[in-house]
C-alpha positions as CSV (number, residue, x, y, z in Angstrom):
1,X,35.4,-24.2,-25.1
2,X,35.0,-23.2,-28.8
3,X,32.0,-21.1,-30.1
4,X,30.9,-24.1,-32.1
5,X,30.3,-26.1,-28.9
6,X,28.9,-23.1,-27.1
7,X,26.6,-22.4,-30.2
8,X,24.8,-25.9,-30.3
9,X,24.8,-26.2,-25.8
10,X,22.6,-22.5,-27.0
11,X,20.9,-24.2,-29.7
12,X,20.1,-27.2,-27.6
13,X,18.9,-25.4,-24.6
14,X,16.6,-22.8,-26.8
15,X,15.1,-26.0,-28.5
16,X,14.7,-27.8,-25.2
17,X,12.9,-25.2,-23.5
18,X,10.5,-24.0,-26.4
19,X,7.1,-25.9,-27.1
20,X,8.1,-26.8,-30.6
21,X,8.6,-30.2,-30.0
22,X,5.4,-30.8,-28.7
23,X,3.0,-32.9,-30.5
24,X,-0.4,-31.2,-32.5
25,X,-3.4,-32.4,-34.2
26,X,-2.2,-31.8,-38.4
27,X,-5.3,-29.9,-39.2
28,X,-5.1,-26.4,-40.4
29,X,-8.1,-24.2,-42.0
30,X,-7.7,-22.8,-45.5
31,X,-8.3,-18.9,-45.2
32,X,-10.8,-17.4,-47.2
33,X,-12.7,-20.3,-47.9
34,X,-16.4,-20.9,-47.1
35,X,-16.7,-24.6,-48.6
36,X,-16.8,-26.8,-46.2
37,X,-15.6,-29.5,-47.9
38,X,-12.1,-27.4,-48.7
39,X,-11.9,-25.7,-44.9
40,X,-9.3,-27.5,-44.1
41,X,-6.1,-28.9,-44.8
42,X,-3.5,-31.4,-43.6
43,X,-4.0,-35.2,-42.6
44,X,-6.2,-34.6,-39.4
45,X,-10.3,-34.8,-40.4
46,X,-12.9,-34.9,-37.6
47,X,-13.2,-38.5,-37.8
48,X,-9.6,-39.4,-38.3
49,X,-7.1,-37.0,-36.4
50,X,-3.4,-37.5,-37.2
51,X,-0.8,-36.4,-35.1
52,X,2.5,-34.8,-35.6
53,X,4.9,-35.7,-33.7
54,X,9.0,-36.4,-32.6
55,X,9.0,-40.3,-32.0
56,X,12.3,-40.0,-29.4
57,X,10.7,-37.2,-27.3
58,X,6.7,-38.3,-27.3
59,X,5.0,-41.1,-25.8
60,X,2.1,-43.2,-26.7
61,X,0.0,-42.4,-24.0
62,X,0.2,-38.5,-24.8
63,X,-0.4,-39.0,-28.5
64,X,-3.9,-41.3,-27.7
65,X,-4.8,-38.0,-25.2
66,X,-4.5,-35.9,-27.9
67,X,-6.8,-37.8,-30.3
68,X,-9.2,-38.7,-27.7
69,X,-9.6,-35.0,-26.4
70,X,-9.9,-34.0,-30.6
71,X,-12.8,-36.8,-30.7
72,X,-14.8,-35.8,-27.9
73,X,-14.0,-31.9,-29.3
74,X,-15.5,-32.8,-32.7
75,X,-18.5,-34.7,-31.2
76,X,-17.2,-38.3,-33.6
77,X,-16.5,-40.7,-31.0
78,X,-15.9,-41.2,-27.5
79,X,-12.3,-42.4,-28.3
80,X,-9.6,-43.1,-30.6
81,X,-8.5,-45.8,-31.9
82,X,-5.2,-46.0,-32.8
83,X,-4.3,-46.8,-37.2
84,X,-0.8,-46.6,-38.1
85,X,2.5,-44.4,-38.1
86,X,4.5,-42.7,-40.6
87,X,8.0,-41.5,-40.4
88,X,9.1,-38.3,-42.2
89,X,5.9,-36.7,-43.5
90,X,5.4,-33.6,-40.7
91,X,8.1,-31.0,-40.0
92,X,11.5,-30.7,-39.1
93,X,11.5,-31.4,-35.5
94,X,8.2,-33.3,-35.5
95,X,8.2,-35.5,-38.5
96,X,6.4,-38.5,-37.5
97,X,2.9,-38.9,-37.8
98,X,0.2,-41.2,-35.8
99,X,-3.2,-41.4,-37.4
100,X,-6.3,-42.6,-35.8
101,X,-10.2,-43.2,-36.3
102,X,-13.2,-41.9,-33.5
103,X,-15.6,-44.7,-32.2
104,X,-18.3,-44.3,-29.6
C-alpha cells in the first residue's frame, strides 16, 4: 500500500472520529464589547438561529433539534420554523447553512 493511500485511510479516520463535522448554532460573541447590539457575530440572532452544517453527513431532523433547543434557550419561541439553505457560506468541512425563525 503506498503512503499516499495510508495517509488519507489516516486522514479519513482522524476526521471521522473527531466532532468537527458536527453541526453548531453560527453565533459567536465579539470580545471586549459591552454593546449589545455589536455582542455578537455570525448569521445566528436570538430570533433567527442559523446553522452550520455538512449537507452529506447531517439530517434534517438534527438541524430542527438544534434550532428548537437554541429557541427555547433564548426564551423567542417555542420552536423553529425552518427558512432557507445556503451552500458554501460556513467552513471547510461544514459549509452549508440552514437558517430559521422562533415562533411560540
Amino acid at each position: 500500500m503506498s503512503r499516499v493511500k495510508i495517509f488519507n485511510l489516516l486522514l479519513l479516520g482522524l476526521l471521522s472520529g473527531c466532532t468537527i463535522l458536527s453541526p453548531y448554532i453560527d453565533r459567536r460573541r465579539n470580545p471586549g464589547t459591552s454593546d449589545i447590539r455589536n455582542l455578537y457575530t455570525g448569521r445566528s440572532t436570538p430570533t433567527d438561529p442559523a446553522i452550520c452544517y455538512n449537507p452529506i453527513i447531517s439530517n434534517d431532523e438534527r438541524l430542527q433539534q438544534l434550532a428548537d433547543d437554541e429557541c427555547v434557550k433564548n426564551k423567542t419561541g417555542n420552536h423553529a420554523v425552518f427558512v432557507k439553505k445556503d451552500g458554501f457560506a460556513c467552513k471547510l468541512f461544514l459549509p452549508s447553512v440552514a437558517y430559521y425563525k422562533c415562533q411560540k
